[in-house]
N, C-alpha and C positions, 0 to 999 in steps of 0.2 A: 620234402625237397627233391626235385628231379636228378635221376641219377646223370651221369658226366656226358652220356650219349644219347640224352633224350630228344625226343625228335623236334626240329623248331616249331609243330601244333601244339606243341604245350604250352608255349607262350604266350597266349592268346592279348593279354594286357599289351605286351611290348610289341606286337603286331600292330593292334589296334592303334596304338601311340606311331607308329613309325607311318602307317595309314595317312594318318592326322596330318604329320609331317609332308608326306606327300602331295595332298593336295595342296598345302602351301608352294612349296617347292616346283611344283610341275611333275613331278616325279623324279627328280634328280636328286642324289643324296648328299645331305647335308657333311656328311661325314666323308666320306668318299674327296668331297673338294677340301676338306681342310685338311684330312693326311696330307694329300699333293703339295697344298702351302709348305705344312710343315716340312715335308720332307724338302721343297725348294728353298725356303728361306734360311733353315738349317743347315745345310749344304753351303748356300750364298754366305752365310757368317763366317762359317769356315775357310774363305778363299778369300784372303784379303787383297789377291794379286788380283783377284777377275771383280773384285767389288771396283778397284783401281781404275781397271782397265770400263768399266759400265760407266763411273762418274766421266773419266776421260772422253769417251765418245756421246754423252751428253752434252760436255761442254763444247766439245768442235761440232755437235750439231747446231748448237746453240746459236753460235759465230757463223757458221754456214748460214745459217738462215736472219741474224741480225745483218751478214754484209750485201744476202740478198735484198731485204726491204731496202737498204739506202740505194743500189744500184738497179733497183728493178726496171728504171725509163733509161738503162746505158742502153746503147749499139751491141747485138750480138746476146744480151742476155733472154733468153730466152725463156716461155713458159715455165717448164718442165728443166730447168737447170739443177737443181736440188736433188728433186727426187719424182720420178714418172708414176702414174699411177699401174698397178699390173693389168692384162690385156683384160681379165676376166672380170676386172673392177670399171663396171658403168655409172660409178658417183659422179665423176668427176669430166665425163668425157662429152658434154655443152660444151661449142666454144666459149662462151660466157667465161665459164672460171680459169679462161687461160688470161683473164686480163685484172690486175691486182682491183680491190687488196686479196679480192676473193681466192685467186693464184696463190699467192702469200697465203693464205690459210686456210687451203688444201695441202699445200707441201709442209705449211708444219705439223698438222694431223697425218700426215705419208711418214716424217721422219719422226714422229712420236711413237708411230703403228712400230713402225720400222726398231728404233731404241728398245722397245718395251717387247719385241720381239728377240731382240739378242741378249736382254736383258733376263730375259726367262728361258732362256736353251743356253746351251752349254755350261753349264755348272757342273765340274765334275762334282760326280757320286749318284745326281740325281735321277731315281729309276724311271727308265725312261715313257713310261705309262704317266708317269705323274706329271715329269717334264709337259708331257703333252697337253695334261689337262689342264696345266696354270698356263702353257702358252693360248691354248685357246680360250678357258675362259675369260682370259686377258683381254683378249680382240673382240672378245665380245661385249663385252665391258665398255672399251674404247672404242666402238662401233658405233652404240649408242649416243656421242657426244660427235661424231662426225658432222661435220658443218653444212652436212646437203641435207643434215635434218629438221634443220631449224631456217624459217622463215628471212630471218635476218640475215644469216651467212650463205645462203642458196641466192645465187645468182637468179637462176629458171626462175624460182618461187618469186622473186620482185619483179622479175621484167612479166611474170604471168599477171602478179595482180596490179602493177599498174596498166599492163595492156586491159583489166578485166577491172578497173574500177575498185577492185577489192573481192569480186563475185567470186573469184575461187575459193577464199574464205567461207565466204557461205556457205558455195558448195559442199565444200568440204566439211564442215559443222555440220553439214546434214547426211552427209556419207557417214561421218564417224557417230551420228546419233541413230540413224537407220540399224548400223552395225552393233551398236550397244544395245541397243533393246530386243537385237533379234539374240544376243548371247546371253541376256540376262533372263526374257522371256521362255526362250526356248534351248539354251544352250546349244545353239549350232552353228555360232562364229557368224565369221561375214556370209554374204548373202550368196545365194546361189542361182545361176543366172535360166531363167525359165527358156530357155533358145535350147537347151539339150537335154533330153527326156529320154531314157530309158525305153528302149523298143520303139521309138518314135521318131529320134535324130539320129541317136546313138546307140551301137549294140540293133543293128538293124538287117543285119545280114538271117535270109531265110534260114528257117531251120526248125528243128522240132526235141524237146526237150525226150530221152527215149530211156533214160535209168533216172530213177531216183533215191536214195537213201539218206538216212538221216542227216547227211556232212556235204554230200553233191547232188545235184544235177550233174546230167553227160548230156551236152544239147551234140546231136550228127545236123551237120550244115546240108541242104539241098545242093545237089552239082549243081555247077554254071556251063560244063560242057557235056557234050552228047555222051562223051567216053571218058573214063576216069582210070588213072595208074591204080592196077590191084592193091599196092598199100594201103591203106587210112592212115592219117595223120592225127595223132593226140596231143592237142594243144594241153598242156599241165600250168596254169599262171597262178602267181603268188596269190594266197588266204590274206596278205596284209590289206591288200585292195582289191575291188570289185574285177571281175574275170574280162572288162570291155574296154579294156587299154589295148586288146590286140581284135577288137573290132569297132572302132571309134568309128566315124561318120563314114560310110560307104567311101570316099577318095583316098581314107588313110586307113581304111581296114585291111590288116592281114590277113583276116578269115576269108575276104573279099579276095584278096589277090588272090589266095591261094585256091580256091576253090577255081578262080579265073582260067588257073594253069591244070587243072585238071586232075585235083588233089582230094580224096576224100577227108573234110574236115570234122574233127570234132572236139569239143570245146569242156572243161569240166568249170562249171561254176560253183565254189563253195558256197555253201549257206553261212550268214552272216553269226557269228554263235552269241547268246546272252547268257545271263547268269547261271542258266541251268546246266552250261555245258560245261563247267568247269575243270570238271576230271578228264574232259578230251584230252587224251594225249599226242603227243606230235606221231607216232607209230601207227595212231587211229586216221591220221592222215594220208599213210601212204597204203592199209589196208580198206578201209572205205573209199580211199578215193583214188589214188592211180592204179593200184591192184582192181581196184572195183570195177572201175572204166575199161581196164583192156580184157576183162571179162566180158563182159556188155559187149565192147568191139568183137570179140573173137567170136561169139554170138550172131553178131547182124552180118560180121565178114568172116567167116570161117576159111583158114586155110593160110591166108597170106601174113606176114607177119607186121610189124608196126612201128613207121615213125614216131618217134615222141620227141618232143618240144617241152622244155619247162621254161619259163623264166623268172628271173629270180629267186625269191622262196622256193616254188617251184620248181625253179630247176635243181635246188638243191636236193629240193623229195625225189624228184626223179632221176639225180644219179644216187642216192640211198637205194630208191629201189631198184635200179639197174645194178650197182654191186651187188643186191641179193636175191636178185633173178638169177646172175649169173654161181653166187654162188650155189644156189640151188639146182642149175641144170635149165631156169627156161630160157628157152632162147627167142620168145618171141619178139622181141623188138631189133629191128632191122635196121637202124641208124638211129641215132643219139643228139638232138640239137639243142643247145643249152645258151639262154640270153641274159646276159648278165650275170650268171651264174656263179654262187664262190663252193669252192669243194674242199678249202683250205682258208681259216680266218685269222691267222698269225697276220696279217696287213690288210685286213677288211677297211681300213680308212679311219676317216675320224669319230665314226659310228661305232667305232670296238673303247673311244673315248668314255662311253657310257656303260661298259661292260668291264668291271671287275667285283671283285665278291661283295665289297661294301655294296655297290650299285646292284647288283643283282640281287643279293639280300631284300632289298630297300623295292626291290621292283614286287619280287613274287610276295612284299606284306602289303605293299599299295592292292597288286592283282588279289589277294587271298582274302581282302574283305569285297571284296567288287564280284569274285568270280571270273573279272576278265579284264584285259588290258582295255582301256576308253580309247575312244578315235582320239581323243584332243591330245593323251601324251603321244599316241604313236604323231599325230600331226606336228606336236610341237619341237619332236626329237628331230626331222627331219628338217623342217625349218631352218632349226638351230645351225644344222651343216653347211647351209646356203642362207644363212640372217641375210646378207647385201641384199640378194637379189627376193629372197621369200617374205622377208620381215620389212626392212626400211624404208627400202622403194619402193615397196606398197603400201605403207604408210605416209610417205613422202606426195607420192601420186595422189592416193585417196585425198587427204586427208589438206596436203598446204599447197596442191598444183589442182584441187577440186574434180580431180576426174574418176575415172573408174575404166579400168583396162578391159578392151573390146572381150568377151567373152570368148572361150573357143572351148572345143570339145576335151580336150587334153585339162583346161583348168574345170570345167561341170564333171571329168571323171578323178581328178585329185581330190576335189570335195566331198566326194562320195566313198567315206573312208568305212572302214570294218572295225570290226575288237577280235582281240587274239583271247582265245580260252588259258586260263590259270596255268594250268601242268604243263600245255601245250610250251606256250611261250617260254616257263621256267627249264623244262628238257630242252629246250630250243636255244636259249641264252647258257644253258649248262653246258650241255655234249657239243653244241658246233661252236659259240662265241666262246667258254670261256675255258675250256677245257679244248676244247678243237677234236675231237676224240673219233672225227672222219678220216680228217688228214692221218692222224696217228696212228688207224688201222684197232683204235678200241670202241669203236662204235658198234654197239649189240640191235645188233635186231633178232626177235625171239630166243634171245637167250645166249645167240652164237654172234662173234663177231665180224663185221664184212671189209672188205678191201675192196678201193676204186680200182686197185691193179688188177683185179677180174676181168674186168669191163673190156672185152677187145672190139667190141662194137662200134664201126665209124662213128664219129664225133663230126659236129661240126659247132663251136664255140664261137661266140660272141660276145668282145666285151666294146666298151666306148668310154671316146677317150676323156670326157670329161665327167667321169661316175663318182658321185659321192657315196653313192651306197657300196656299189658293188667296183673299186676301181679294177682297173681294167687287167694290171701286173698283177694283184690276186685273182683274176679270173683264167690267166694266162697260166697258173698252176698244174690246171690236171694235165699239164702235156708233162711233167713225171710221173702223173697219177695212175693215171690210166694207162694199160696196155693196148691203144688202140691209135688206128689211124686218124688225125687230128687236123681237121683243117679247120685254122684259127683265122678269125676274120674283126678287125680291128676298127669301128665303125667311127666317125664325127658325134659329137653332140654328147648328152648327158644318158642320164639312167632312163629315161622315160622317151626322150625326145630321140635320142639315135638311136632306139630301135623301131618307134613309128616313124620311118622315113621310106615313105611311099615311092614308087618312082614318079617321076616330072614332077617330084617338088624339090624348089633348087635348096643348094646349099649342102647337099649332103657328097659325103667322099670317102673312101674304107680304104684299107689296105688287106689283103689276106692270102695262105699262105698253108699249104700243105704237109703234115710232118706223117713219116711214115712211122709206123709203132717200133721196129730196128732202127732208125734214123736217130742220130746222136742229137742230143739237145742243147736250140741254142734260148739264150736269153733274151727277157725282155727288151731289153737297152742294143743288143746288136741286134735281136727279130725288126726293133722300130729303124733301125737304121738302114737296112738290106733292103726293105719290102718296101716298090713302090707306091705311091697311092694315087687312086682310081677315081674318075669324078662319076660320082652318080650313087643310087640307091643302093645298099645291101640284098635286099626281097629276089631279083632275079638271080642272083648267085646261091642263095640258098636253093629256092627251088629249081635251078638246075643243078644243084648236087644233088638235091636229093631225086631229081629223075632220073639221074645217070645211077640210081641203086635202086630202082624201081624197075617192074617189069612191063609190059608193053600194055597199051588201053586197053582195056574192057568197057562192059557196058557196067552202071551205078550202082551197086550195091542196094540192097531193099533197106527203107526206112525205118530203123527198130527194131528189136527184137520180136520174137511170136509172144513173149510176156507182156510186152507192151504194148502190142493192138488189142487188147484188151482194156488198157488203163487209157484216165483219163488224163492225161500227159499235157501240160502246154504245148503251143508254139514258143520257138525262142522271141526273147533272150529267158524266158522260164519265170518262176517263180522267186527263187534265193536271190536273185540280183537284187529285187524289190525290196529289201529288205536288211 
């Protein structure tokens, strides 16, 4: 019999079974959702005043919406009387379903979403982790039966197929049978649009791969101007996807702009990991690969010190490693930019929905017979945050409107997903998601613990405002974190889409906003209110910060190390991307 503190590799069987489990599940744990019930519906039995109060405002919705259908053709009554749809919800927003019955049954799926949301929040007792997870997986539930999903109650979908004879049907039978064989054949979901290639559309900025080790590539970009700022810039982007989300098609590449302005760029692409790397640790990350890299850099530029950039993931490595640059004495990085970045996960979003011990348990038995987390749950967890827009309406589209949405660089580099290594991921869901143990100042690296309050190194942060992963009031944290001067910059758009926002492409707007490291700190809710906002790209504001801490042009930096005019090195985008 295993003694009281035996390690969880002993239990090989109940792994295995929980395995099992998983790939039913998606990787979500079975267990995990039904404490939550319990602990909601337990709670609910016990309040007989708020069970009172839930029937009571079912029934005035009830009547609200019976006295709507009788007066719906009165004077003055209007669409949208009941209940509106919210700005970010596009089910509903055809003129079409402003006109009954269809109207009528939009507003009662809004005032059902609506009931069965106040229905599951406020229960006193209920801890509010759990609260969260039966309110959401509620909506998701009731997502699924939303009337823009089905042919019948979709206004678009009939006025499509009789303008089309029926043909979208078709279409669509052949979109979702295209789709089915490519997932059953080869397991790689829907299709991937051949207009964006690797090193050919996308990820096309000049450059030459110059370090390589087992975990990166370090591609250094060719200058675009005669003279370049003595810096180098280290681009660090998240392991969870491919490194060419910040060099997508030459118009909306950052590597591009930046090199434009006169910036030595260089790029670290992880290698994608498989089973064999299992025991990578997350610590193997920031010594192979950001430590690795500003080796390399100090190597090919010796002397001057180094912008660094992480995003995301990323940027989390990179202020891990920057607290313990600093507590160790080095001082080579010269400013700090950070995209989307959390340094504190006490309000990571809906995505910490997924993160507590049941789940995380359930994670590292699904990864511990694999060796590594699979692209389809990291795909599916993400999804799940944005179902409307990632799941339905693409479903919707495809499928009962017969079409298939124009291709673009941004959806050929989302499909081109990665696996996380075993240990990695489980340190990674342990010390940052579920223990938080950055923010708390008990995060070890080698043995000894680091603090962001080291860090006096100009900052300049970035969060956007409509972030499912990384929202933006948890990115707005390390201005008590950090001992440093902080200019926070508060972009339009989502986790992916407002930070590629090139200039002259419309629609984008920031706000941002300088804190001195002595400067007293204000809050999210009075920063958003104070700070005006600004029409146009983020990109030139950063890189005139970061000129104004630069020193004056030189001529380019030589290409590489003296080790690696010897090797047989690619051109960028390298080897690991392929892969």
């Amino acid at each position: 019999m295993p003694a009281a503190g035996a390690s969880a590799e002993t239990y090989h069987a109940d792994r295995a079974l929980h395995a099992m489990l998983a790939r039913l599940s998606g990787g979500i744990s079975p267990l995990a959702l039904l404490l939550a019930y319990i602990d909601w519906l337990s709670h609910l039995a016990a309040s007989p005043q708020r069970q009172i109060e839930i029937a009571q405002d079912a029934l005035l919705d009830a009547n609200r919406l019976v006295a709507s259908a009788l007066h719906v053709y009165s004077p003055g009554q209007g669409p949208w009387s009941l209940m509106r749809p919210q700005a970010q919800d596009r089910r509903f927003g055809g003129r079409q379903w402003e006109h009954p019955p269809f109207n009528l049954m939009a507003q009662a799926f809004l005032l059902s979403q609506q009931w069965w949301h106040n229905a599951t929040t406020g229960v006193r007792g209920v801890a509010k982790q759990n609260e969260a997870i039966v309110e959401f997986s509620v909506r998701q539930m009731l997502d699924v039966m939303s009337p823009s999903n089905f042919a019948a109650t979709n206004p678009e979908v009939l006025r499509r197929s009789f303008e089309s004879g029926g043909g979208n049907f078709i279409r669509g039978w052949q979109n979702f049978w295209s789709d089915w064989m490519r997932l059953v054949s080869a397991g790689q979901g829907p299709v991937k649009s051949g207009d964006f290639v690797v090193g050919d559309t996308v990820a096309t900025s000049r450059g030459k791969v110059v370090f390589r080790n087992e975990l990166i590539e370090l591609i250094q970009y060719y200058p675009a101007t005669e003279k370049v700022h003595p810096e180098p810039v280290l681009i660090v982007p998240a392991w969870i996807m491919k490194y060419y989300i910040l060099d997508l098609s030459p118009q909306n590449s950052l590597v591009k702009y930046l090199t434009g302005e006169g910036f030595t760029a260089f790029m670290i692409s992880w290698r994608n990991p498989g089973t064999e790397d299992r025991e990578v640790a997350f610590d193997d990350y920031r010594k192979l690969g950001v430590e690795a890299a500003l080796d390399a850099i100090s190597e090919i530029v010796p002397g001057p010190q180094v912008h660094a950039l992480g995003y995301c993931l990323g940027g989390t490595l990179l202020s891990i490693t920057a607290a313990t640059m600093a507590r160790d004495g080095d001082d080579r990085l010269k400013s700090i930019s950070l995209l989307a970045a959390q340094t504190d996960f006490t309000e990571a979003g809906e995505l910490t929905l997924f993160i507590n011990e049941s789940q995380v348990a359930f994670l590292e038995d699904m990864m511990w017979e694999r060796g590594v987390l699979d692209t389809t749950q990291m795909a599916g967890a993400f999804q799940l945050l944005r179902s409307n827009d990632l799941i339905w309406s693409r479903l919707t589209r495809d499928y009962l409107m017969g079409e298939r949405a124009a291709p673009s660089d941004l959806m050929a580099w989302n499909a081109d997903a990665t696996r996380l290594p075993y240990r990695m991921h489980s340190e990674y869901l342990r010390k940052l998601f579920l223990n938080n143990d950055l923010a708390g100042g008990r995060y070890l690296v080698e043995g000894k613990p680091i603090s962001l309050s080291d860090i006096h190194t100009p900052m300049f942060v970035v969060g956007t405002v409509r972030d499912h992963v990384a929202p933006w009031k948890s990115v707005y944290k390390i201005h008590y974190q950090a001992d440093a001067n902080i200019t926070f910059l508060l972009t339009s758009g989502g986790h992916n889409a407002g930070i590629v926002a090139p200039p002259g492409e419309q629609g984008h707007a920031y706000r941002i906003r300088t804190k001195a490291a002595d400067a007293t700190y204000t809050g999210p809710a009075e920063w958003l209110k104070t700070v005006p906002e600004v029409e146009g790209s983020w990109w030139p504001e950063w890189t005139k910060w970061l000129a104004a801490r630069s020193g004056e042009l030189v001529g380019p930096p030589r290409m590489g190390t003296k080790a690696s005019e010897g090797e047989t090195l690619p051109d960028a985008p390298g080897d690991y991307v392929r892969f």
